[in-house]
SEFIZA-3560 file (N, C-alpha, C; in Angstrom, 3 decimals):
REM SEFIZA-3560
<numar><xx>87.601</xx><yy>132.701</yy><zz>110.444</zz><atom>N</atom></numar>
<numar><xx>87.856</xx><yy>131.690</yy><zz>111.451</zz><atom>CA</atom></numar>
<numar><xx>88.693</xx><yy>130.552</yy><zz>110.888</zz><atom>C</atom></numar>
<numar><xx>88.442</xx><yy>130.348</yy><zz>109.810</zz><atom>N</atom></numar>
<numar><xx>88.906</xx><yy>129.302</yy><zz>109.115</zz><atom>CA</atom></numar>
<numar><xx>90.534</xx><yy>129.532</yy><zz>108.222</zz><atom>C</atom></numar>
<numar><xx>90.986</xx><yy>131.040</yy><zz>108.417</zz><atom>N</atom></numar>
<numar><xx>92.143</xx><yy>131.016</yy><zz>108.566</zz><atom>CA</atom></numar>
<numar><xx>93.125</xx><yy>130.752</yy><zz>109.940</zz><atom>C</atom></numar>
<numar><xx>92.509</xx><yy>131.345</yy><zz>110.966</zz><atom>N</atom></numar>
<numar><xx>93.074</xx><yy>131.323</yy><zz>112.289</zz><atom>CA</atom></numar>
<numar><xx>93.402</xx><yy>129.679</yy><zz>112.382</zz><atom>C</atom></numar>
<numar><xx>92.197</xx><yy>129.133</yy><zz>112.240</zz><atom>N</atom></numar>
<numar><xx>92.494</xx><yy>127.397</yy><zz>112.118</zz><atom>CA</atom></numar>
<numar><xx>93.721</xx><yy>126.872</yy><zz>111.821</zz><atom>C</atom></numar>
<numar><xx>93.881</xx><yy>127.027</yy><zz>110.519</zz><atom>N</atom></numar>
<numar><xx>94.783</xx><yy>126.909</yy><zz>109.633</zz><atom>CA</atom></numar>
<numar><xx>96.101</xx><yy>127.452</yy><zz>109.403</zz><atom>C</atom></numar>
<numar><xx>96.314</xx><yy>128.672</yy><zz>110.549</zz><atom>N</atom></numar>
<numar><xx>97.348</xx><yy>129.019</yy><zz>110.864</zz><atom>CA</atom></numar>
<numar><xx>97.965</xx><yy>128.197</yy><zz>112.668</zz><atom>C</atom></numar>
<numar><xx>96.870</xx><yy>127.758</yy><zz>113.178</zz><atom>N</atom></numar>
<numar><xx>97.329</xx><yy>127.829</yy><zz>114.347</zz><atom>CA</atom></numar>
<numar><xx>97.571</xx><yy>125.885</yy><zz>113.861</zz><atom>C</atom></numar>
<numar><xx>97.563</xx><yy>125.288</yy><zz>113.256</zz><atom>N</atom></numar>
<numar><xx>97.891</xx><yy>124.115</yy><zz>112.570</zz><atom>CA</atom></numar>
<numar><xx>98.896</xx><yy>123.825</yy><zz>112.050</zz><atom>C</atom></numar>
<numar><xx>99.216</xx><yy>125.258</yy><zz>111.025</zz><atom>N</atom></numar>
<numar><xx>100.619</xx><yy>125.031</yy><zz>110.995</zz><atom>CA</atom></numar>
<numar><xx>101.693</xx><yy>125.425</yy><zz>111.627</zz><atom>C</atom></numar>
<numar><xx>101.187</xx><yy>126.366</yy><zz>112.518</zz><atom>N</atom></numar>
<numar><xx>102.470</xx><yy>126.465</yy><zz>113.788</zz><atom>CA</atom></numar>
<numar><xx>102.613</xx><yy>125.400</yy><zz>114.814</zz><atom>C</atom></numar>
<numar><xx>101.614</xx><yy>124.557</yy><zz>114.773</zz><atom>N</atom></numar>
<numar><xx>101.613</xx><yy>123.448</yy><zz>115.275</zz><atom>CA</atom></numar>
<numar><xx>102.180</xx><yy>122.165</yy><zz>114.732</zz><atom>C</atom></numar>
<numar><xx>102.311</xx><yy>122.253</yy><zz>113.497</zz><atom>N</atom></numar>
<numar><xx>102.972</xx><yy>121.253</yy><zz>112.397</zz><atom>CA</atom></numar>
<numar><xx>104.376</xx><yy>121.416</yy><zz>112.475</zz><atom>C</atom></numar>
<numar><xx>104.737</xx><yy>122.567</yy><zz>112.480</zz><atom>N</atom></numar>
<numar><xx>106.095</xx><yy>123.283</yy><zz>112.743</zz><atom>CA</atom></numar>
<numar><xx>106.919</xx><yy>122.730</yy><zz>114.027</zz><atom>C</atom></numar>
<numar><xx>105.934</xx><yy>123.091</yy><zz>115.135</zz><atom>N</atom></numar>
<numar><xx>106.348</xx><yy>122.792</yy><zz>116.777</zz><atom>CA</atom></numar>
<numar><xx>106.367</xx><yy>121.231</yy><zz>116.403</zz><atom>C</atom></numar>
<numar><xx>105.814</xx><yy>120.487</yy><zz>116.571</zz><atom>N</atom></numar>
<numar><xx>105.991</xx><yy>118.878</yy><zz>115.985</zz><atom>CA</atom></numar>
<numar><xx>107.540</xx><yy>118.201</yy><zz>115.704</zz><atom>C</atom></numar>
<numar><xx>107.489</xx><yy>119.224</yy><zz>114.365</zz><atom>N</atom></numar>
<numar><xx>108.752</xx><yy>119.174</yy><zz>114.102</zz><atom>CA</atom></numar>
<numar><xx>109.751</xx><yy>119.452</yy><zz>114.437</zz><atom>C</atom></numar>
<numar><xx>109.718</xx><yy>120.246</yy><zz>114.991</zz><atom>N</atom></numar>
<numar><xx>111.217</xx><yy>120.849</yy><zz>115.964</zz><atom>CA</atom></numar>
<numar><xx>111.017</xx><yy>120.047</yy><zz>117.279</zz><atom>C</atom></numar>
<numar><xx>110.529</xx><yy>119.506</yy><zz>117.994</zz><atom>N</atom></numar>
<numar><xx>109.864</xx><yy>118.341</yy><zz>119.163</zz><atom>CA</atom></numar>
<numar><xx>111.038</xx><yy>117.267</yy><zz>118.530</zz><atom>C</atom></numar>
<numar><xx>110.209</xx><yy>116.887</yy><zz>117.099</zz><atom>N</atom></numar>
<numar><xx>110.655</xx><yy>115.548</yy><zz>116.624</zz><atom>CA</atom></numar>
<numar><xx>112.454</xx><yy>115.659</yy><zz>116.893</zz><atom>C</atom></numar>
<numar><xx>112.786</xx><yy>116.819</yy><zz>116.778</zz><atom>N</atom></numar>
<numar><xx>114.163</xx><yy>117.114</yy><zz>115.734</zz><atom>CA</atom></numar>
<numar><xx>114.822</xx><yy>117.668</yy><zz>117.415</zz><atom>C</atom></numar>
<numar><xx>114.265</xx><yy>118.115</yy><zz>118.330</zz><atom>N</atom></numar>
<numar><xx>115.182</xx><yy>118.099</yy><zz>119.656</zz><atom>CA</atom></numar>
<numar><xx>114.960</xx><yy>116.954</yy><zz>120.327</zz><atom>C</atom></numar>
<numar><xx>113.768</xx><yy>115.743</yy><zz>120.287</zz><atom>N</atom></numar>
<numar><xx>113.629</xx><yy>114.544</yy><zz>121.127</zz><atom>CA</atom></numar>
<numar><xx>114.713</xx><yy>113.728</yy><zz>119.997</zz><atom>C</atom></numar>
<numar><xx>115.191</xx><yy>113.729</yy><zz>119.070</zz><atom>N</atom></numar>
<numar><xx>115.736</xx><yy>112.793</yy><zz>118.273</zz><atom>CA</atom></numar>
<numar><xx>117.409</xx><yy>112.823</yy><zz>118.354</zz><atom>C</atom></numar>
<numar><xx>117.996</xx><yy>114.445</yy><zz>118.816</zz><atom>N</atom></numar>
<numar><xx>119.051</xx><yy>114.648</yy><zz>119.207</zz><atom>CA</atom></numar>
<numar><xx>119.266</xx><yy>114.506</yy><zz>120.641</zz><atom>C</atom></numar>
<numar><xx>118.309</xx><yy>114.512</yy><zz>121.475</zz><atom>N</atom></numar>
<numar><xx>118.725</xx><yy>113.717</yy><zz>123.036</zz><atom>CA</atom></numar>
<numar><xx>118.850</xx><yy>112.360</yy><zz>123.277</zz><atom>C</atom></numar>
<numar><xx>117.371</xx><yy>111.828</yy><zz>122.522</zz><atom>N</atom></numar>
<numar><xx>117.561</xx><yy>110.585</yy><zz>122.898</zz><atom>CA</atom></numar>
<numar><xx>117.657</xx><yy>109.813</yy><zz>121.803</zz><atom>C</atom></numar>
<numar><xx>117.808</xx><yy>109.589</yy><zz>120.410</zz><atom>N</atom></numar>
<numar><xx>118.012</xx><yy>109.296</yy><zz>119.454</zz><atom>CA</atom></numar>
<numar><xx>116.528</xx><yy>108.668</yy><zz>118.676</zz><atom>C</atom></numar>
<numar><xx>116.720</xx><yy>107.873</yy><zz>117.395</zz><atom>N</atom></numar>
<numar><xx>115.637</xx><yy>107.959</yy><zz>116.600</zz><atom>CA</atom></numar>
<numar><xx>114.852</xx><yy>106.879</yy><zz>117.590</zz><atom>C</atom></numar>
<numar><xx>113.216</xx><yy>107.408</yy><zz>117.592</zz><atom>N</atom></numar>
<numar><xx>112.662</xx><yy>106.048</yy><zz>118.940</zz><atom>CA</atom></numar>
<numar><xx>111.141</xx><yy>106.652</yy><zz>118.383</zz><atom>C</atom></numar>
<numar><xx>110.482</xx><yy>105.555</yy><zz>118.611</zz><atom>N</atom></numar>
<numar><xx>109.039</xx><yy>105.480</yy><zz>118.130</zz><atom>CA</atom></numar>
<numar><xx>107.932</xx><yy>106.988</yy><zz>118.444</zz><atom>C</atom></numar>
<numar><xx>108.274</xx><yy>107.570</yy><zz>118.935</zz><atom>N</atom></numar>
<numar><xx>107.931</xx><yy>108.747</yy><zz>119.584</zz><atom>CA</atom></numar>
<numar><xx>108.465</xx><yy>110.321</yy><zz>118.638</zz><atom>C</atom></numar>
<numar><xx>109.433</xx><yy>109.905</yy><zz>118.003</zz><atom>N</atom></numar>
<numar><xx>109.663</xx><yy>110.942</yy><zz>117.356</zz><atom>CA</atom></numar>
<numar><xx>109.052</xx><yy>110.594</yy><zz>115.681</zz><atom>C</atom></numar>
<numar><xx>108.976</xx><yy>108.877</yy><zz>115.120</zz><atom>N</atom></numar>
<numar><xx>108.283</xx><yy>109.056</yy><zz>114.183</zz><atom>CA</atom></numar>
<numar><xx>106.873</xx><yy>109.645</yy><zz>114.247</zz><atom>C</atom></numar>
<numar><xx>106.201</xx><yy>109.266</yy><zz>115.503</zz><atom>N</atom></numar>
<numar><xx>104.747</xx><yy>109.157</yy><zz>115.787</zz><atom>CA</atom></numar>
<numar><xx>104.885</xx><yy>111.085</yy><zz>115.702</zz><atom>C</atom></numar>
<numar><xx>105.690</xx><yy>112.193</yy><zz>115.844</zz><atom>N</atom></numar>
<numar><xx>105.365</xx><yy>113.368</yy><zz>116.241</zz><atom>CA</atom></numar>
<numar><xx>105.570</xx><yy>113.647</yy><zz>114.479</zz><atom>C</atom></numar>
<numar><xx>106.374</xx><yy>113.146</yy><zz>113.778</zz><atom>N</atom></numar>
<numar><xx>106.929</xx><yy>113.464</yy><zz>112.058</zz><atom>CA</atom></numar>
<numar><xx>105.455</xx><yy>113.434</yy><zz>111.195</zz><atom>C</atom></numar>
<numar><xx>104.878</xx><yy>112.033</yy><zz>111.849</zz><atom>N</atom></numar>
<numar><xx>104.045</xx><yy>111.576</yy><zz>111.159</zz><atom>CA</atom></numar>
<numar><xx>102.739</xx><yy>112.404</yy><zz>111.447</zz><atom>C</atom></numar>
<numar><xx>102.412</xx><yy>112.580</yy><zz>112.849</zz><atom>N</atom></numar>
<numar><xx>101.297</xx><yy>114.034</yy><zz>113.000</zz><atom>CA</atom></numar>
<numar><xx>101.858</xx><yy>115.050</yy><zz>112.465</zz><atom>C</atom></numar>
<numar><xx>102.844</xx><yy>115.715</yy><zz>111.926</zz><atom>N</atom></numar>
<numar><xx>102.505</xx><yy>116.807</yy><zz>111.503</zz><atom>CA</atom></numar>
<numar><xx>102.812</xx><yy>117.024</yy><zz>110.048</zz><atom>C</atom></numar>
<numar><xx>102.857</xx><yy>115.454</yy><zz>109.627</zz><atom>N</atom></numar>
<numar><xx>102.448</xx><yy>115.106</yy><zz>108.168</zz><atom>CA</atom></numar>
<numar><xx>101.114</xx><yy>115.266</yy><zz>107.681</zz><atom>C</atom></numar>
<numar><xx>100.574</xx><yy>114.558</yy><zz>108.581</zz><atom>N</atom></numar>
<numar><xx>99.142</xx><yy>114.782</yy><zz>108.316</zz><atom>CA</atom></numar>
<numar><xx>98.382</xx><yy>116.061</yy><zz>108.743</zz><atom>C</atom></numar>
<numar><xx>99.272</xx><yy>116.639</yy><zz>109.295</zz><atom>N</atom></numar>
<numar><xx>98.622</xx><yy>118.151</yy><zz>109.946</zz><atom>CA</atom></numar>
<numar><xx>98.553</xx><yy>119.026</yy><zz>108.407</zz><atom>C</atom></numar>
<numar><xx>99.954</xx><yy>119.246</yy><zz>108.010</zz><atom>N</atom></numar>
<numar><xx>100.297</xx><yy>119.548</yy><zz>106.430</zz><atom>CA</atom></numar>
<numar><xx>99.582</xx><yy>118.956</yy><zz>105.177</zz><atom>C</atom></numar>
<numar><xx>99.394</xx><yy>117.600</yy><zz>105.462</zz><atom>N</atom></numar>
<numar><xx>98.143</xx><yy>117.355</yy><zz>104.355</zz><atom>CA</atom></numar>
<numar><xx>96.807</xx><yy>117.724</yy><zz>104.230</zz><atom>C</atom></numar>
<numar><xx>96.624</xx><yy>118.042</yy><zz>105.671</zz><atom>N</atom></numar>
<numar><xx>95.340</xx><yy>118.223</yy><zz>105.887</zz><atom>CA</atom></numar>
<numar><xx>95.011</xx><yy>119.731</yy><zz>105.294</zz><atom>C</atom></numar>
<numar><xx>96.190</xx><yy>120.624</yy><zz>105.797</zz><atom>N</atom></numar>
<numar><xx>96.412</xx><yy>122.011</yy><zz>105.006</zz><atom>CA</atom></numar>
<numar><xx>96.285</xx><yy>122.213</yy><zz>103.914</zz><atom>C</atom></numar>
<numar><xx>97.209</xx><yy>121.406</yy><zz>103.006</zz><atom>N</atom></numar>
<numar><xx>97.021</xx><yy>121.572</yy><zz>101.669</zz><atom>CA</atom></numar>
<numar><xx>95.724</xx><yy>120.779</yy><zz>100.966</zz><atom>C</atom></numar>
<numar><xx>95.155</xx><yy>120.133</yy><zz>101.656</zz><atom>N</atom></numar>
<numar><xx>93.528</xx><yy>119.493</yy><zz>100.959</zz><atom>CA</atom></numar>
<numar><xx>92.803</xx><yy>121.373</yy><zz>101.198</zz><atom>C</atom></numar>
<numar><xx>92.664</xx><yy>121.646</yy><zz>102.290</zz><atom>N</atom></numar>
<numar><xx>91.977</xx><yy>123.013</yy><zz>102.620</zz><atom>CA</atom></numar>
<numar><xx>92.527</xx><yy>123.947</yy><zz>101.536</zz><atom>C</atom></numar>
<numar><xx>93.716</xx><yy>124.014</yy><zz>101.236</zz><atom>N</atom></numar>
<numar><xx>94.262</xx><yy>125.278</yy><zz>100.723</zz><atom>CA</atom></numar>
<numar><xx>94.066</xx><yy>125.060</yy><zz>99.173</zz><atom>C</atom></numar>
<numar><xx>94.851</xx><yy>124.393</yy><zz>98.468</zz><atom>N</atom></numar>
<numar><xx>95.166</xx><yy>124.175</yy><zz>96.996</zz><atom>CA</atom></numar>
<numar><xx>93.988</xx><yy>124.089</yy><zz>96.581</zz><atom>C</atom></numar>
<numar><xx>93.705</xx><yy>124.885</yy><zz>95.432</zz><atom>N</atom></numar>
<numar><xx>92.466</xx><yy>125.394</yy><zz>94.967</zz><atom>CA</atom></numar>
<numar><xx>91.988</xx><yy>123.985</yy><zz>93.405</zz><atom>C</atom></numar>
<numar><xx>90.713</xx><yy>123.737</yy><zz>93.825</zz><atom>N</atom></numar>
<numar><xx>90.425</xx><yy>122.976</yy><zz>92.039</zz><atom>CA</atom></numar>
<numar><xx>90.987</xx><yy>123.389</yy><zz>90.883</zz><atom>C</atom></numar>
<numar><xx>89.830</xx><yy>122.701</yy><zz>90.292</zz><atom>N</atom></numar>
<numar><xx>90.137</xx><yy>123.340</yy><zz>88.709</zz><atom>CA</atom></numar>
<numar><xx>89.479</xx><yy>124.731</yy><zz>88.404</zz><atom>C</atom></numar>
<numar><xx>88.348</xx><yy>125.049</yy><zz>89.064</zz><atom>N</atom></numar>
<numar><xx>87.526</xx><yy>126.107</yy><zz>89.154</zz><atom>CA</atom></numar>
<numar><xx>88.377</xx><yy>126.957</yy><zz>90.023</zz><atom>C</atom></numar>
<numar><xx>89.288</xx><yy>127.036</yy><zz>90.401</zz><atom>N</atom></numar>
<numar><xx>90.206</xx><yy>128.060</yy><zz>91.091</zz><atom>CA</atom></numar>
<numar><xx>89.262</xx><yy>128.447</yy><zz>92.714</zz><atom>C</atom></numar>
<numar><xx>88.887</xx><yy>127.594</yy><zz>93.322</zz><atom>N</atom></numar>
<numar><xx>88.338</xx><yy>127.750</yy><zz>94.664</zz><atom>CA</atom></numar>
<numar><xx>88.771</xx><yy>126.045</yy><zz>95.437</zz><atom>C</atom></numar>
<numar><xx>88.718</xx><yy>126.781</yy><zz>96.680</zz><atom>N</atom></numar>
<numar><xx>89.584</xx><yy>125.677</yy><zz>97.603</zz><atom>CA</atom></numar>
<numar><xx>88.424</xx><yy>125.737</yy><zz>98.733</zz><atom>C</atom></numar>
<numar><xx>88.615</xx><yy>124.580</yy><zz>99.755</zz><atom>N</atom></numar>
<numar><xx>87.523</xx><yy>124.457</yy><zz>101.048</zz><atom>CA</atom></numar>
<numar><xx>87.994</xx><yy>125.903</yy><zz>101.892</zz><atom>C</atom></numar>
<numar><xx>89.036</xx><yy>126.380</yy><zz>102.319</zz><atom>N</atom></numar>
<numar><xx>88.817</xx><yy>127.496</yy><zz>103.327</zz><atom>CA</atom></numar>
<numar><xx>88.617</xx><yy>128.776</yy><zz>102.315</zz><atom>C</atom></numar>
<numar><xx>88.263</xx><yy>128.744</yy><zz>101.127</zz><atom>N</atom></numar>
<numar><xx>87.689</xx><yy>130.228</yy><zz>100.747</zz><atom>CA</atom></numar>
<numar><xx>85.920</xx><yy>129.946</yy><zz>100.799</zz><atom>C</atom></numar>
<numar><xx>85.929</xx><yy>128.453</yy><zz>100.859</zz><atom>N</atom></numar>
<numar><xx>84.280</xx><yy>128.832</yy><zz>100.396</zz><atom>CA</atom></numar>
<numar><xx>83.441</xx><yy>128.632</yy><zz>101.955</zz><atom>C</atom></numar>
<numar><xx>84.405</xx><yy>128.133</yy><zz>102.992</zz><atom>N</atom></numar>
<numar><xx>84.066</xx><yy>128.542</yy><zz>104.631</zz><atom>CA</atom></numar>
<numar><xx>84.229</xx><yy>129.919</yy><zz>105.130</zz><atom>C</atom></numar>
<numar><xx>84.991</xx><yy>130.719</yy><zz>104.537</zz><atom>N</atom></numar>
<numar><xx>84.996</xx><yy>131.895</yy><zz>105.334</zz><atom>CA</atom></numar>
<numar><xx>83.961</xx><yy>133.179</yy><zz>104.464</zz><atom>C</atom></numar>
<numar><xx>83.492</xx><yy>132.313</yy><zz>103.757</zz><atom>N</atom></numar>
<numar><xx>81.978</xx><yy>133.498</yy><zz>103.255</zz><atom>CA</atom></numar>
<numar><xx>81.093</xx><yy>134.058</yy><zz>104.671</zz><atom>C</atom></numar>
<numar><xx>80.634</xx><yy>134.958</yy><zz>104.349</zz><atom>N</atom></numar>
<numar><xx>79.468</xx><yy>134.951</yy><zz>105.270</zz><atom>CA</atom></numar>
<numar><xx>78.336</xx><yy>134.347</yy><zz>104.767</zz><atom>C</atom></numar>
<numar><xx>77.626</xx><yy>134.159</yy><zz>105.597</zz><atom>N</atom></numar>
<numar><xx>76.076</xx><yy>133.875</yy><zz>104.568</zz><atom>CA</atom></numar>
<numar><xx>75.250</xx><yy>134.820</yy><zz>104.943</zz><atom>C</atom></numar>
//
């Protein structure tokens, strides 16, 4: 589950960006296209806190998608 998450986040981080990057060529640079840069900055940080593994070589979405 906790990949699906994490994929459907960054296709969403992606869409953001291409938003940012066609609202910025119509109507030029305007508070609305930082505000979409900047969500899917943090969409991407939020990814890589989940993903990039410690020092112990384990990260938060391997130790969520265990079963118990």
């Amino acid at each position: 589950m906790t990949s699906a998450l994490l994929s459907i986040a960054m296709i969403a981080g992606f869409a953001l960006l291409w938003g940012a990057w066609r609202l910025w060529k119509r109507d030029g640079l305007g508070q609305k296209v930082w505000l979409m840069i900047a969500a899917a900055l943090v969409l991407f940080v939020n990814i890589a806190i989940w993903t990039v593994p410690d020092e112990q070589g384990r990260s938060l979405a391997e130790s969520t998608d265990q079963p118990n």
